[in-house]
C-alpha positions in Angstrom: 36.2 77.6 108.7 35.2 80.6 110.5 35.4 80.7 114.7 31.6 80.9 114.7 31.6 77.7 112.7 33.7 76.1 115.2 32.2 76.8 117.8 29.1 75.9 116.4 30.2 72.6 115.1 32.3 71.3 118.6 29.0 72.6 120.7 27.2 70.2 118.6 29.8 67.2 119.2 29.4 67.8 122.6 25.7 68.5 123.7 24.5 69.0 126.2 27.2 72.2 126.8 27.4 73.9 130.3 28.2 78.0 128.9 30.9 77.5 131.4 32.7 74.5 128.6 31.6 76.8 125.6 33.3 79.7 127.3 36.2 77.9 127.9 36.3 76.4 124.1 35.7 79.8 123.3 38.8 81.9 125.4 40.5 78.7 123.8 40.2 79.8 120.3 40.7 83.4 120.9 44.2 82.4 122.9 45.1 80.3 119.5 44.3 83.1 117.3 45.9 85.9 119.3 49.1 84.0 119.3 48.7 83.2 115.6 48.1 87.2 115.2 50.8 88.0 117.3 53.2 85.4 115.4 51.9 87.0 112.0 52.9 90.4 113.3 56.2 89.5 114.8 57.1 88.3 111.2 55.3 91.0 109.7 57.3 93.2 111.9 60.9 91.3 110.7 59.7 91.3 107.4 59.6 95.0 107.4 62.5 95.7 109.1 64.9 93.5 106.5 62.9 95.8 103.8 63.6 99.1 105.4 67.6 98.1 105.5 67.3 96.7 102.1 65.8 100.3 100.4 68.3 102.0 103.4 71.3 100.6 101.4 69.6 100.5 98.1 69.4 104.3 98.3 73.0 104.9 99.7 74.0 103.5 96.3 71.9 105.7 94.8 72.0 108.8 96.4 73.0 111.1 94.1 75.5 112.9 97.0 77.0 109.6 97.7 77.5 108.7 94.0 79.0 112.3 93.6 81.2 112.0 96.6 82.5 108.4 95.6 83.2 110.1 91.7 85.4 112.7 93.8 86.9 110.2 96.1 87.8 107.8 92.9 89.0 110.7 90.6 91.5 111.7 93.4 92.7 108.5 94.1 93.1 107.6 90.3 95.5 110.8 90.4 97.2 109.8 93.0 97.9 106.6 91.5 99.1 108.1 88.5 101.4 110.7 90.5 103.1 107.7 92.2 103.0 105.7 88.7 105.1 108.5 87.2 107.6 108.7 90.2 107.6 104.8 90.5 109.0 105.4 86.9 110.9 108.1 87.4 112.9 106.1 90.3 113.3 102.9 88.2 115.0 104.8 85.4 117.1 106.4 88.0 118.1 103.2 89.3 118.4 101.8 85.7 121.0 104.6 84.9 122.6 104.1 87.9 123.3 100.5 87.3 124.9 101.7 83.9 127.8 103.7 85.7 130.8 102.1 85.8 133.4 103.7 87.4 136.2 102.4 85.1 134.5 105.0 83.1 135.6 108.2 85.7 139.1 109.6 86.2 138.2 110.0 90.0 135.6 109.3 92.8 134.0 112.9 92.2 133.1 112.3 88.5 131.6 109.4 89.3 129.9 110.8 92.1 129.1 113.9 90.0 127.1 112.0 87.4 125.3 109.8 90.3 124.8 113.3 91.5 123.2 114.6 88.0 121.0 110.9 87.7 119.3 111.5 90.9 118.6 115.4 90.4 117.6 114.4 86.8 120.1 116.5 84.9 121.4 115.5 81.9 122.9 112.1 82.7 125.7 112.3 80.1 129.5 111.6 81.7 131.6 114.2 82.1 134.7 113.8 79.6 137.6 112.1 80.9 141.1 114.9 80.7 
């Protein structure tokens, strides 16, 4: 129903009307509908905001930049991981060798400590022959 309608139908409920009564329906009416319009574009208003922030981070995933830049960021830290994975390796066959020495298998303390020496500098890791 239309506000002309309503006005029209409660000014008929109520005749006679004094035009001070039908102005005051009236103000009445346009209150209620400036607080539904108001409501309407306070939600409006919210509802646009969540849908800027929602195409906002839609596009940082998308930028083509940003993509670019995380490709580089993940390519160097993939070789990173791999530098690390190889010394990792490098120090647990050190440590694996070193756990093999025995030093029944030395004449004296500088053998031994010669071939510890070679393990950790990665020479050959044979032991020196016993005189």
């Amino acid at each position: 129903m239309s506000m002309r309608d309503h006005i029209i139908k409660w000014a008929r409920e109520r005749e006679p009307v004094s035009i001070n009564e039908l102005a005051e329906h009236v103000q009445i009416l346009f209150d209620k509908q400036a607080r539904a319009a108001s409501a309407g574009m306070d939600a409006a208003k919210k509802g646009g905001a969540y849908m800027e922030a929602e195409a906002k981070r839609l596009y940082a995933q998308t930028n083509p930049e940003a993509l670019e830049s995380e490709r580089q960021a993940n390519a160097e830290l993939t070789e990173e991981l791999e530098r690390v994975t190889t010394q990792r390796d490098a120090a647990q066959a050190k440590l694996d060798a070193i756990g093999q020495l025995s030093p029944t298998d030395y004449d004296d303390r500088e053998q031994l400590l010669g071939a510890l020496f070679r393990i950790l500098h990665g020479m050959e890791t044979d032991k020196e022959p016993t005189e």
